[in-house]
C-alpha positions as CSV (number, residue, x, y, z in Angstrom):
1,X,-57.8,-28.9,-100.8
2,X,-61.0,-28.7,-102.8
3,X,-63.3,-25.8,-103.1
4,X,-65.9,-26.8,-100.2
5,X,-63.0,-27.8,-97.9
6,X,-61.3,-24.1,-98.2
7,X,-64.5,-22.4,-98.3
8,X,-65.0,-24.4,-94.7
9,X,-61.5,-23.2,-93.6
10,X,-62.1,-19.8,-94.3
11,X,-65.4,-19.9,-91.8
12,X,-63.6,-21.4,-89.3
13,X,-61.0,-18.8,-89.7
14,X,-63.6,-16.0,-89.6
15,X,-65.3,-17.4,-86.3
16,X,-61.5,-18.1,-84.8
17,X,-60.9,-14.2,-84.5
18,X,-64.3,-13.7,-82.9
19,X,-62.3,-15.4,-79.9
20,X,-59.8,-13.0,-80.1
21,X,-61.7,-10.0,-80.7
22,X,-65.5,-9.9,-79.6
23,X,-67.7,-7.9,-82.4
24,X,-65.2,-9.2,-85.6
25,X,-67.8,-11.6,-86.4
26,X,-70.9,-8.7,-87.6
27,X,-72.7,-11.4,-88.7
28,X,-72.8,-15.4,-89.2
29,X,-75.9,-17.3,-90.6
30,X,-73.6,-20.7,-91.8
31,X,-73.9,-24.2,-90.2
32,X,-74.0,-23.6,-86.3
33,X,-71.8,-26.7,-85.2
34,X,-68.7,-24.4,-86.8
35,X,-69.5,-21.5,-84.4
36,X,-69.8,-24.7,-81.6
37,X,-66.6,-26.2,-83.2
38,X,-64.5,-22.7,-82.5
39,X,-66.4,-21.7,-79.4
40,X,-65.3,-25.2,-77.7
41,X,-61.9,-24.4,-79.1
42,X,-59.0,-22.9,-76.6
43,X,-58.1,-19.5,-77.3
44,X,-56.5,-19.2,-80.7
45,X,-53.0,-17.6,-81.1
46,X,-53.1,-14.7,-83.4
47,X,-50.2,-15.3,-85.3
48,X,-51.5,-18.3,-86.3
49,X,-54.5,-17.2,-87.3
50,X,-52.3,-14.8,-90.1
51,X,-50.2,-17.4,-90.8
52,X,-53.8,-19.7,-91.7
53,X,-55.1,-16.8,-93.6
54,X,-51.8,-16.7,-95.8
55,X,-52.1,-20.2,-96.5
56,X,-55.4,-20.9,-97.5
57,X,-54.9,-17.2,-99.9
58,X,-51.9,-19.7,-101.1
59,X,-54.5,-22.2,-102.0
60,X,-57.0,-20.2,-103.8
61,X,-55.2,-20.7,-107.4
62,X,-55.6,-24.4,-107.0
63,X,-59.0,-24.9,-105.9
64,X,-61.8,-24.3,-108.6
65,X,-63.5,-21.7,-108.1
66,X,-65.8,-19.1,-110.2
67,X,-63.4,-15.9,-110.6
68,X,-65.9,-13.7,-108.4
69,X,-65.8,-16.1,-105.6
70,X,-62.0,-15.8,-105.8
71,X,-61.2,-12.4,-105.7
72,X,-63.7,-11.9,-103.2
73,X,-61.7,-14.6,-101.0
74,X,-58.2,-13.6,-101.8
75,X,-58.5,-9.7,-100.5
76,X,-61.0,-11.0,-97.6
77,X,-58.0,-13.3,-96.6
78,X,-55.3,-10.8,-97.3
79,X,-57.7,-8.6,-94.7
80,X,-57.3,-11.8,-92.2
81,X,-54.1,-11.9,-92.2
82,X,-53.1,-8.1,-91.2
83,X,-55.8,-8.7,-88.6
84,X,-54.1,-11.3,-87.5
85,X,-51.1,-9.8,-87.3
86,X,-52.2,-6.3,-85.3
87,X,-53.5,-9.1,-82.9
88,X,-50.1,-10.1,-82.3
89,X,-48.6,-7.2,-82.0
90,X,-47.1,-6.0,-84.8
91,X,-46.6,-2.3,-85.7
92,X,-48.2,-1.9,-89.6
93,X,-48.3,1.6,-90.7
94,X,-52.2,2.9,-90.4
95,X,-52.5,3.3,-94.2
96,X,-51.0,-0.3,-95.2
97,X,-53.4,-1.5,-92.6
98,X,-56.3,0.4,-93.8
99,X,-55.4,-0.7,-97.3
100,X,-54.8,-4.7,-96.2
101,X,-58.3,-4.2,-94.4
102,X,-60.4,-2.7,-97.4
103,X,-58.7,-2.4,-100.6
104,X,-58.3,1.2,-100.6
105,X,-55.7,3.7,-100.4
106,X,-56.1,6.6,-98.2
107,X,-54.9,10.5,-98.8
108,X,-55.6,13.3,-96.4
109,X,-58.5,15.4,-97.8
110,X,-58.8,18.9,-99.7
111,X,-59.1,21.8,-96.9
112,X,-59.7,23.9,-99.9
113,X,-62.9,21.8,-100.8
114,X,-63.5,21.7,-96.6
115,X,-63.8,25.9,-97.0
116,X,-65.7,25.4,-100.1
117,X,-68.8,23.3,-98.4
118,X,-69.0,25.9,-95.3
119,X,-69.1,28.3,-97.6
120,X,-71.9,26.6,-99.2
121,X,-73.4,26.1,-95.9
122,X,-73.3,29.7,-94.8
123,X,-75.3,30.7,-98.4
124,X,-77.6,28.7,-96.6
125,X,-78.1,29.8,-93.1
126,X,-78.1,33.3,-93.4
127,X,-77.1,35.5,-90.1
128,X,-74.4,37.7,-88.5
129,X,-73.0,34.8,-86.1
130,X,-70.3,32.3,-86.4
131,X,-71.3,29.8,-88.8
132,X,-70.9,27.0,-86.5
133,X,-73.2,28.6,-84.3
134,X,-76.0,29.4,-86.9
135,X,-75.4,25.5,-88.1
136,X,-76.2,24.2,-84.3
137,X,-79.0,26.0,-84.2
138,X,-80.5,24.8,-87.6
139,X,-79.9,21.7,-86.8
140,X,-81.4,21.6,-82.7
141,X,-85.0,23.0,-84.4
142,X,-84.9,19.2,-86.0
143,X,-84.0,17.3,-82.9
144,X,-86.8,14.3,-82.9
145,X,-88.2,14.6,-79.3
146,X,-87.0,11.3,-77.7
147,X,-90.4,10.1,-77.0
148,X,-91.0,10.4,-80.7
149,X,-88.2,8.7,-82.0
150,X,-89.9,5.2,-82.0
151,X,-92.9,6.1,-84.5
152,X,-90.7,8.1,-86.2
153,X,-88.2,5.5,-87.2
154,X,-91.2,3.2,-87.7
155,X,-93.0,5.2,-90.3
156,X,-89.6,5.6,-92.6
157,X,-89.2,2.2,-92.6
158,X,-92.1,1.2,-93.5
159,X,-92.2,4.3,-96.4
160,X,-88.4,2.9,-97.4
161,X,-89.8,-0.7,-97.3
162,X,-92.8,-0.2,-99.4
163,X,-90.2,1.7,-102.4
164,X,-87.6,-1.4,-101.9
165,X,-90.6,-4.6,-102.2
166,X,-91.6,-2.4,-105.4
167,X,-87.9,-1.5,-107.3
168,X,-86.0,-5.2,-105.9
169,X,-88.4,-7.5,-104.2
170,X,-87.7,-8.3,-100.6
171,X,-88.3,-12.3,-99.7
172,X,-92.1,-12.4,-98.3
173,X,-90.9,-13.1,-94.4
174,X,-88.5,-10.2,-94.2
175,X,-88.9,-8.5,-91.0
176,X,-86.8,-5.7,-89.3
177,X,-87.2,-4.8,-85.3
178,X,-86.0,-1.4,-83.8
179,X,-84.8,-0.3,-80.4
180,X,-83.4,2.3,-78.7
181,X,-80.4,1.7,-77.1
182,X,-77.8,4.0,-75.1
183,X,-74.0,4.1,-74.6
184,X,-72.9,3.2,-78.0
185,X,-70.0,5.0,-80.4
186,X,-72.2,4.4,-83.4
187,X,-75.7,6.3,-84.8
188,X,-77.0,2.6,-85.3
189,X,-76.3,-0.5,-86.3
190,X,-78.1,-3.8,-87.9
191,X,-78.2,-7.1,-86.5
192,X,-78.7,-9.5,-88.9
193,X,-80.1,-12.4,-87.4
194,X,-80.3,-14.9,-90.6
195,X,-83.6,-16.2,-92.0
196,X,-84.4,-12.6,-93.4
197,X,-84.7,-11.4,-89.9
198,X,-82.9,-8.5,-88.8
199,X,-82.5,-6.4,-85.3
200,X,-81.8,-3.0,-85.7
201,X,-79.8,-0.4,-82.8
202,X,-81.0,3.1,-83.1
203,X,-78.6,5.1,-80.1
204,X,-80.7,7.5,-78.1
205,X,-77.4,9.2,-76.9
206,X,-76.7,11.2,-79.9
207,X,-79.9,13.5,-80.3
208,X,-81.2,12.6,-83.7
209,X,-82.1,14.9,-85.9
210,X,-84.9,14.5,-88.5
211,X,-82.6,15.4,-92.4
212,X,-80.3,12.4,-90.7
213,X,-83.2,10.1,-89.9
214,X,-84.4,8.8,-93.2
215,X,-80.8,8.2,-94.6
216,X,-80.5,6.0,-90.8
217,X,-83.3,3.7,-91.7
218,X,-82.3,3.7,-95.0
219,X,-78.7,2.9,-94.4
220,X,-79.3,-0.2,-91.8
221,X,-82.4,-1.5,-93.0
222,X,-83.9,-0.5,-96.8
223,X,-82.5,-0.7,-98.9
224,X,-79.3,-1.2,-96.8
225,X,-77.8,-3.4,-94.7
226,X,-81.0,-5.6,-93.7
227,X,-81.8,-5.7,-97.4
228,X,-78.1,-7.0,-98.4
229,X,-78.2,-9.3,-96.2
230,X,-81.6,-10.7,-97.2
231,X,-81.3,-10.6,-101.1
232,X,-77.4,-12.3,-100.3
233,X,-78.8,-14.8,-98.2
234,X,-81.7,-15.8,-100.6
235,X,-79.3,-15.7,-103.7
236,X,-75.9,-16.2,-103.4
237,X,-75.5,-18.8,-100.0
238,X,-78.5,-20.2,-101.4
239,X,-76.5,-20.9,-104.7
240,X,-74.2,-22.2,-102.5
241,X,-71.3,-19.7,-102.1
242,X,-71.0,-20.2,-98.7
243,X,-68.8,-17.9,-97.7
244,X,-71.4,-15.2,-98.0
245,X,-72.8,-16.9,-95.0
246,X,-69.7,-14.7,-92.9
247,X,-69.8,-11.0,-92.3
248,X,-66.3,-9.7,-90.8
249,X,-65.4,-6.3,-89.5
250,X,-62.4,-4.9,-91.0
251,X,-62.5,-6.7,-94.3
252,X,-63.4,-5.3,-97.8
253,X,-66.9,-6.4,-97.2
254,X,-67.8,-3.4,-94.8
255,X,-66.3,-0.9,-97.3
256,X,-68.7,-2.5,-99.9
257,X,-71.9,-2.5,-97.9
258,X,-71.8,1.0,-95.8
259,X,-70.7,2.5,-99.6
260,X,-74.0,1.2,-100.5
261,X,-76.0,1.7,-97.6
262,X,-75.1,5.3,-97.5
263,X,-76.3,5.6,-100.8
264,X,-79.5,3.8,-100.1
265,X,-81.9,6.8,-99.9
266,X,-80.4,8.1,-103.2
267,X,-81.3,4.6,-105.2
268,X,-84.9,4.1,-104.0
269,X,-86.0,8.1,-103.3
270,X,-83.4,10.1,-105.2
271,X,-83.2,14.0,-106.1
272,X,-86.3,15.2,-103.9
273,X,-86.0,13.2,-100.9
274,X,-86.1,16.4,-98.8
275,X,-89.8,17.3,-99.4
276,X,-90.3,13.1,-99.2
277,X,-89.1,13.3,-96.0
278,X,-91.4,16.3,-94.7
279,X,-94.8,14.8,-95.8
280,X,-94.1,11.6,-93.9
281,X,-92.8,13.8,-90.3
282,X,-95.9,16.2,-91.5
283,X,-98.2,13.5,-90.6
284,X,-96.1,12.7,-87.4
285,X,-96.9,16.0,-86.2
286,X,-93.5,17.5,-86.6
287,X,-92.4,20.2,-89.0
288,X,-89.5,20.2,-91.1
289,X,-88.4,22.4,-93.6
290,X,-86.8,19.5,-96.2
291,X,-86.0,21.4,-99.2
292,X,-83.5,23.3,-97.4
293,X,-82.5,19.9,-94.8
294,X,-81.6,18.4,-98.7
295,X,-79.7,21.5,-99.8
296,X,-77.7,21.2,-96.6
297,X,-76.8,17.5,-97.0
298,X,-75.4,17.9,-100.2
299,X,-73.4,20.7,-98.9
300,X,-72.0,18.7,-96.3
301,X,-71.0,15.9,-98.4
302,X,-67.9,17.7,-99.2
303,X,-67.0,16.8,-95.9
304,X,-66.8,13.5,-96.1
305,X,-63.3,13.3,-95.9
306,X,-63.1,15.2,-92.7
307,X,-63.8,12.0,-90.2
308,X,-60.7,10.1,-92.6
309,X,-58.2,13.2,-91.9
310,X,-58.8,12.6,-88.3
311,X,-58.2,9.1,-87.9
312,X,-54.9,9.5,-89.9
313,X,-53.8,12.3,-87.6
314,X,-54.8,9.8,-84.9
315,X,-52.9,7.3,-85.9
316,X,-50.7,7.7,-88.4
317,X,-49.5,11.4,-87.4
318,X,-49.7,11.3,-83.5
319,X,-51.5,13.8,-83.1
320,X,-52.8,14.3,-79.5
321,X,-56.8,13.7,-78.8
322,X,-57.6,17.6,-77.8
323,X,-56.2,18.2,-81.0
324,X,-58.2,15.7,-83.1
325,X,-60.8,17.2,-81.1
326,X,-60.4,20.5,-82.2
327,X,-59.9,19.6,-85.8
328,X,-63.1,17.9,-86.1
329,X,-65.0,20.9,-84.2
330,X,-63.6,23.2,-87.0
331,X,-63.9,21.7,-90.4
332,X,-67.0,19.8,-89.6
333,X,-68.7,22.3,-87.4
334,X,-69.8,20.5,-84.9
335,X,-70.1,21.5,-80.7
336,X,-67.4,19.2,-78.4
337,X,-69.2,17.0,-77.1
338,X,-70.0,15.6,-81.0
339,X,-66.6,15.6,-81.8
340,X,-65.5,13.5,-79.1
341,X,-67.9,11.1,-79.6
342,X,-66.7,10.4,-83.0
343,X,-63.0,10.4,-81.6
344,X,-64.5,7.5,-79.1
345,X,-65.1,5.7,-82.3
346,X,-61.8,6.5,-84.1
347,X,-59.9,5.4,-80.6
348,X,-62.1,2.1,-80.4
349,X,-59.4,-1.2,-80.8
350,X,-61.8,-3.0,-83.2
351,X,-63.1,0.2,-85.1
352,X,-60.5,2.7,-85.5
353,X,-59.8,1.8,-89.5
354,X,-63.8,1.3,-90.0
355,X,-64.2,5.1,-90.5
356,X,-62.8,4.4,-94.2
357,X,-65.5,2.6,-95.1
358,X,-68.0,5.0,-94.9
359,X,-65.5,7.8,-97.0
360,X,-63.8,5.7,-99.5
361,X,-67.1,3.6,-99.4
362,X,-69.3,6.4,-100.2
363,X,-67.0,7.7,-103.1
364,X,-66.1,4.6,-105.2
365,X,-70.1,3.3,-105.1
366,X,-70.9,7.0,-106.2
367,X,-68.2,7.0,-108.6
368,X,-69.7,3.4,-110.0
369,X,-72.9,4.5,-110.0
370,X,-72.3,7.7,-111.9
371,X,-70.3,5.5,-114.4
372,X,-73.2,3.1,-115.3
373,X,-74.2,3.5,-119.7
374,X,-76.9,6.3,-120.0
375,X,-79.2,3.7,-120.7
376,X,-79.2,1.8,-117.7
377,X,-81.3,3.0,-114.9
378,X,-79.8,4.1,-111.3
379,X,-81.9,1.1,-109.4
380,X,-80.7,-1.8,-112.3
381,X,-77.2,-0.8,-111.2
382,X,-77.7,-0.8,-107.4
383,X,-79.2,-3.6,-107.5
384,X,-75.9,-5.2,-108.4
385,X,-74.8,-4.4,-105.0
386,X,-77.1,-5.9,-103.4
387,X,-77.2,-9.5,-105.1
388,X,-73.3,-9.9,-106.5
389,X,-70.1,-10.7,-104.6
390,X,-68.2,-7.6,-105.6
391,X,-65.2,-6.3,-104.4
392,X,-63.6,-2.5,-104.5
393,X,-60.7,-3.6,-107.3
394,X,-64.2,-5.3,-109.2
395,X,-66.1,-1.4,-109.0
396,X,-62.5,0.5,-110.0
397,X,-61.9,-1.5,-112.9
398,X,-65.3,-1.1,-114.2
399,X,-65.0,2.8,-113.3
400,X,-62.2,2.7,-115.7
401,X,-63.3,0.8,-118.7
402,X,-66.4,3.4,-118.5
């Protein structure tokens, strides 16, 4: 099998579970009679879709290929294969799974660190009530008034878009679209569409809040998501790595871009973002108070780990819902009806694993970041994310030889 012929294989094999499993395919911008090829297909069986994956992984050390494009297919088809194999049935341990899918190894989080962060939150919302009460209330002042949201989203893109055309360059017919959409276990999400066209989700049913709004356009559109997506396009499919032309849930590839994404707002605004953020909802109208929106945020951070815990008491301890429930409501401090939204997400068939990404995603990109040489600067290094195949071992071996 030559290089072109497994890179093919691998597509196919991609668009196969997107039979199986409507959603695994995010997004697909490669030759459309393959999509017609597997589409016209009968149902494929999932075993042998694992058993394909392990084959072609097989191949790899025969077919010449640059050693980028081969670790990035080898743990992309190691992720194939375990999907392929919860497909069938098969009982895998949550944490081999989560590792198969991304590369990572997971560990319940620090409730020592949990205590630290509310801790750091109460120094910030004075008062003589509970502090998940004082936090609610901080954050239902910055509740964007639904018939705001629109123009609000709007003008932080545009702001974000005008930074990322200056730090990276954006190909000249890059356009996003927004709506605002209902009934959804996510905040948003990013349809790429291909041809530097993306469609972006924005969920009305969670009442968004105005410190969470610029890292939201950020994360799915500059420099995130929508940006990737063009910059990979433009550069590495049209090199002709091929495979780049594939987006799968559940595959070290999601770890990679919501890691970046998250930190978006860091790489093109940075320290300061807060006050940023308030001169752009100033001229909206709307007040917001974004010194002490940023101080909070980085408080928070600490509990990134929180949303991890939960899905391995899900899944991996058997812990009942009400109690998930219940753990989420204490440690991060949110009302019920919040928490079980995110346990809608951490029950979903396709998503339960995908919280990882944003925890473990978050934490090695930081971690890389904060490892570049003094001399390089923050944007030089993100921009690595954005234009090269990289894959989690890739990041931690350059973490270590800093």
């Amino acid at each position: 099998m030559d290089a072109n012929t497994l890179v093919r294989e691998y597509l196919l094999l991609g668009l196969r579970f997107d039979r199986l499993e409507p959603g695994f395919v995010d997004a697909y911008t490669g030759d459309a009679a393959l999509r017609r090829q597997t589409e016209n297909e009968p149902p494929p069986d999932p075993r042998a879709l694992a058993a394909r994956a392990a084959d072609l992984r097989a191949e790899l050390a025969s077919v010449s290929l640059a050693p980028e494009r081969e670790r990035f297919l080898d743990v992309h088809l190691r992720a194939l294969e375990c999907s392929g194999r919860k497909l069938a049935g098969d009982a895998i341990d949550f944490v081999e799974e989560v590792d198969a899918y991304f590369d990572v190894r997971i560990t319940p989080g620090d409730p020592d660190e949990y205590l630290a962060a509310h801790r750091a939150l109460a120094a910030e919302l004075p008062g003589d009530g509970p502090l998940p009460a004082r936090l609610n209330a901080a954050r239902a002042l910055e509740e964007i008034p639904p018939e705001r949201l629109s123009a609000c989203v709007h003008a932080f893109s545009s702001a974000l878009r005008d930074r990322v055309r200056d730090q990276f360059a954006l190909p000249e017919d890059e356009t996003v679209s927004y709506e605002i959409v209902g009934d959804k276990p996510w905040s948003g999400f990013n349809y790429y569409l291909g041809n530097h066209q993306s469609r972006v989700a924005i969920n009305s049913d969670l009442k968004q809040r105005m410190s969470h709004l610029p890292h939201l356009v950020a994360h799915e559109s500059y420099p995130g998501h929508h940006t990737e997506h063009c910059r990979k396009e433009s550069g590495l499919v049209a090199d002709g790595q091929l495979e780049q032309t594939l987006f799968l849930v559940n595959t070290p590839q999601c770890l990679m871009a919501e890691g970046l994404a998250d930190l978006g707002l860091d790489a093109v605004v940075g320290p300061g973002w807060g006050l940023w953020a308030q001169e752009i909802f100033a001229d909206l109208g709307l007040r917001f108070d974004g010194a002490r929106a940023e101080r909070l945020h980085n408080a928070s951070t600490q509990l990134l780990t929180v949303r991890q815990d939960a899905a391995l008491m899900l899944h991996s301890q058997g812990a009942e819902e009400d109690t998930v429930v219940d753990f989420l409501q204490r440690w991060l401090l949110v009302p019920a009806p919040r928490a079980r939204q995110m346990l809608r997400f951490l029950s979903d068939p396709l998503w339960r694993a995908y919280t990882t990404t944003y925890v473990e995603g978050y934490r090695l990109l930081h971690s890389w970041l904060d490892a570049r040489p003094a001399d390089e600067p923050l944007g030089t290094r993100y921009l690595r994310l954005l234009d090269e195949p990289l894959v989690p071992a890739t990041v931690r071996a350059e973490i270590a030889a800093a």
